[in-house]
Each structure stands twice: as C-alpha cells, then as structure tokens.
C-alpha positions as CSV (number, residue, x, y, z in Angstrom):
1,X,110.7,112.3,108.9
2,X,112.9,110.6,111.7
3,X,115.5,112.5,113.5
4,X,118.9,113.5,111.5
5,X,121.4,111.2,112.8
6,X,124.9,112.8,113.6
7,X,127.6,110.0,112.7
8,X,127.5,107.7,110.1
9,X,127.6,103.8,111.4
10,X,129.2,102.7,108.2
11,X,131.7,105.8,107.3
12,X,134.1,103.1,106.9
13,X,132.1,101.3,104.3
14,X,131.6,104.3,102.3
15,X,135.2,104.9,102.7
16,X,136.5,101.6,101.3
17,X,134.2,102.1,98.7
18,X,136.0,105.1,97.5
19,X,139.5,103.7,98.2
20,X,138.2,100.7,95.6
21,X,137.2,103.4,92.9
22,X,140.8,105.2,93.4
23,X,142.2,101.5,92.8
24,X,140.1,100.0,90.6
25,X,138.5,103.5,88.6
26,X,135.6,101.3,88.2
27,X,132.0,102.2,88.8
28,X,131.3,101.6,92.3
29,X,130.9,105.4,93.4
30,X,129.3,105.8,97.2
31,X,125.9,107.4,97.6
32,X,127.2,110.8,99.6
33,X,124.4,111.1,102.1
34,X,124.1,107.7,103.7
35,X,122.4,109.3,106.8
36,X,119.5,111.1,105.2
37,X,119.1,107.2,103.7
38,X,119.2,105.5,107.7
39,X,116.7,108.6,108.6
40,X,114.2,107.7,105.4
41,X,114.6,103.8,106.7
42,X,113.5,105.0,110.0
43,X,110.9,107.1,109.4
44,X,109.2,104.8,106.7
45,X,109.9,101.2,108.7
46,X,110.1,99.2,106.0
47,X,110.3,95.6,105.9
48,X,111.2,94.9,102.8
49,X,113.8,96.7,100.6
50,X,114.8,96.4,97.1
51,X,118.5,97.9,96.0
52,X,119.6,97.9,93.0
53,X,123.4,99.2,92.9
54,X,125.5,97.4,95.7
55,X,128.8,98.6,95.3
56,X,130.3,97.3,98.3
57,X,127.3,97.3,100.8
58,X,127.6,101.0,102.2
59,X,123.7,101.8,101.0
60,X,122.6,98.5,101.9
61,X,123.9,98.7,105.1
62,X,122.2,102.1,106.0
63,X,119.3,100.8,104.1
64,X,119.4,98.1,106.8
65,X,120.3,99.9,110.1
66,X,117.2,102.5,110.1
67,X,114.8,99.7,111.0
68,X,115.9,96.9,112.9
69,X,113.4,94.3,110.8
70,X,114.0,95.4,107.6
71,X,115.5,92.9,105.1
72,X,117.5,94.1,102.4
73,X,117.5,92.6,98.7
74,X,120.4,94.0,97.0
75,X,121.4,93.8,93.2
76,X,125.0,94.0,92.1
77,X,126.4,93.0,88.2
78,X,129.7,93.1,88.9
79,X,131.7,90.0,90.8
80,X,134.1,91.4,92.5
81,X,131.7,94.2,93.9
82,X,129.8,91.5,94.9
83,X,132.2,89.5,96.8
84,X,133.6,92.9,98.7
85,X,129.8,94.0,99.5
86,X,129.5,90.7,101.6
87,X,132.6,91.0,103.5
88,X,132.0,94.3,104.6
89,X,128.3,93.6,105.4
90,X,129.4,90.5,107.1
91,X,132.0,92.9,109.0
92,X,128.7,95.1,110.8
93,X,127.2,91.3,111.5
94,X,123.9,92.2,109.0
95,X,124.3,89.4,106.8
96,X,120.9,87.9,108.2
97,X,119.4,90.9,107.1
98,X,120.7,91.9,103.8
99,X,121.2,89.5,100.8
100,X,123.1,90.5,97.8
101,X,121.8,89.3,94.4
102,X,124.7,89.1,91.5
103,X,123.1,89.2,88.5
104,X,121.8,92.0,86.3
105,X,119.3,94.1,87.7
106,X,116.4,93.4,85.0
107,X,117.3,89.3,85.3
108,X,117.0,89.8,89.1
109,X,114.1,91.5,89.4
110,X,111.9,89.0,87.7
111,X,113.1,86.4,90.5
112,X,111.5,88.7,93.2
113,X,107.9,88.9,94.6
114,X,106.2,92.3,95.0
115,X,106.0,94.2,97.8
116,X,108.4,96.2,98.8
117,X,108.1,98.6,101.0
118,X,111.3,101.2,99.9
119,X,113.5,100.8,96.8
120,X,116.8,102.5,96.3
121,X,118.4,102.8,92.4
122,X,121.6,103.7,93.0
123,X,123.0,102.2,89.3
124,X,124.4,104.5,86.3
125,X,121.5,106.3,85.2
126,X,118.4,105.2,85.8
127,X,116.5,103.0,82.7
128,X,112.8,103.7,82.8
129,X,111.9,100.1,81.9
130,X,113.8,99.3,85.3
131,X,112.2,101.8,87.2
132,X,109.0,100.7,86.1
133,X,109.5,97.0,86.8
134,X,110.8,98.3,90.8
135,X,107.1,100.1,90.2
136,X,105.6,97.4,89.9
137,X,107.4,95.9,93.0
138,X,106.9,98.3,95.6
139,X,103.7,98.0,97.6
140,X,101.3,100.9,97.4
141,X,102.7,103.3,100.0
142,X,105.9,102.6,98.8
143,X,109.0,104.8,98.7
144,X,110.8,105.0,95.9
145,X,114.4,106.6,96.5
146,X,116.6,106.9,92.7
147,X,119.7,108.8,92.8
148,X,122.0,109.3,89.0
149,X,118.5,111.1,87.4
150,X,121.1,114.1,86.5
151,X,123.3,111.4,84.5
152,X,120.3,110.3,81.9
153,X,120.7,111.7,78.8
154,X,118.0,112.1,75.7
155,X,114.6,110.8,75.4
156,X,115.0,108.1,78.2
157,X,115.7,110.5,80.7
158,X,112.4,112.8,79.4
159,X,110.5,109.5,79.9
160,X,111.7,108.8,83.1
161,X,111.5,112.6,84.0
162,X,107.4,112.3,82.7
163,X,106.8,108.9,84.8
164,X,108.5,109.9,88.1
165,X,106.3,113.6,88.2
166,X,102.9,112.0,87.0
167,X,101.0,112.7,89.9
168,X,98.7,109.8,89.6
169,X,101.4,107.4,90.5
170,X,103.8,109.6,92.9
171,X,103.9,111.9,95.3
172,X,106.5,113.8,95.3
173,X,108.8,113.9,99.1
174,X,111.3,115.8,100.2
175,X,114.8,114.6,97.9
176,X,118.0,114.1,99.4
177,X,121.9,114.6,98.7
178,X,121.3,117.8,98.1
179,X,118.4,117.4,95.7
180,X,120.4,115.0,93.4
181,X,117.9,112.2,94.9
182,X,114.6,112.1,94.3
183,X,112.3,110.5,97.1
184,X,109.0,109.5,95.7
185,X,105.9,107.4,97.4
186,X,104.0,105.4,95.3
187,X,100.1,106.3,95.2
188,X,98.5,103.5,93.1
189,X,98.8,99.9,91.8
190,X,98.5,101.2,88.0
C-alpha cells in the first residue's frame, strides 16, 4: 500500500464536521482515519469513486487528494449536509473533481453507470441491498471500503457479514480505523 502520510490535508474539514455534530447532534459523524483513506486512494489510483455518506466533504475530499485524476461521486440525504459539503470542498478548490449527489443513496445509485474503481459506505449501518447494488457498480478489481459494520444489528448485519467474507466475490485487505473498516477488493462480476 502507498506510504502513510503524516498530516492530514483536510484536518479542518474533519474538524468542522465535528463542531456541526456538537451543534446540530445530528448524524454527520467524521470517518477517524482520513489518512489511511488518501493512502488507499494512492495506492489503488482510482478514477472513479463512489461515496455514499457525505457529511460535509471530509471523506470525499481524502477520497479525492490520493490520486490527482480521481473523480469523486458523493451521496448525501440530508440538505443542509449537502450545502456545507460543497463549501468546504469548494474551500480546497476540488469541486471539479468531486460532485455531491443529494438524494437517497438507493435513488442515486440507479442514476449511475458502473465502474467504479473504489467505493466508500460511510452511512449508518450498512444495508446489504445497498452494498450489493455498489457491488454491482464497482469494476472487477474494485475496492470496496465500508465503515459502521459494528453498528448492524440482527439478520441484516449476518447477511451482510456472509456477503462481504464469501470468497468468491472478495478478497479480503488489510481494514482500517483500527479494524472498524473493512477494505475488500472485488474478484468477480457475479
């Protein structure tokens, strides 16, 4: 994997994002290991990724700034997160680069054309149906990156659990914020 980077580009994003939750107590919580995230961009060199879980940009952003040609399709439901993400990502000048989408995420993702080359779920807990529709999505070779799996309860998260360690569809990579994170590639078109 690429070189650990050693300062965070968009601390202040992630930041802001906080200060908004202490405000607000809504659900725009920041993904804690936005580095390992840049690192995964850069190592991978995607040109297409998929986010679904804006907040207000921080991910998106990192997302972004590990590959220099990487375009960024980012999914947010709520308004005002939506209208916050693209000030700050207008504030690092990547609006050319990363487009947020306000809609909900299964709405959204039947507007976009496969292949992706890394997703990111960053939402609640993640739904299988919508992990398997950002399946379908990603290009064989794919990375799948889905943070929250801790926060699934009952026999969604056993489904989920079953789909992302079936070894005919992933292989399993090293996970990140402290194993909370699993990082997944995708093996087949099935």
């Amino acid at each position: 994997m690429a070189k650990i980077l050693d300062r965070d580009q968009f601390a202040d994003v992630q930041q802001a994002t906080r200060q908004h939750l202490r405000q607000h107590g809504c659900g725009a919580y920041t993904f804690e290991d936005g580095l390992a995230l840049t690192a995964l961009s850069g190592w991978k060199r995607p040109q297409r990724v998929l986010e679904l879980g804006t907040a207000l940009g921080y991910t998106a952003c990192c997302l972004a700034h590990g590959c220099a040609s990487a375009r960024v399709d980012t999914i947010e439901g709520d308004a005002t997160h939506v209208a916050l993400a693209r000030e700050q990502i207008a504030r690092h000048a990547l609006t050319h680069r990363i487009a947020v989408h306000h809609g909900q995420f299964d709405e959204i993702l039947g507007q976009l054309e496969a292949g992706y080359d890394l997703a990111f779920f960053d939402g609640f807990a993640p739904p299988p149906p919508i992990i398997a529709r950002v399946r379908d999505l990603l290009a064989i070779g794919g990375i799948l990156v889905c943070a929250n799996l801790q926060l699934g309860r009952g026999s969604a998260a056993r489904q989920l659990a079953q789909d992302l360690d079936d070894a005919s569809r992933w292989q399993d990579l090293a996970s990140i914020e402290s194993g909370r994170t699993a990082v997944r590639l995708k093996l087949n078109a099935e």
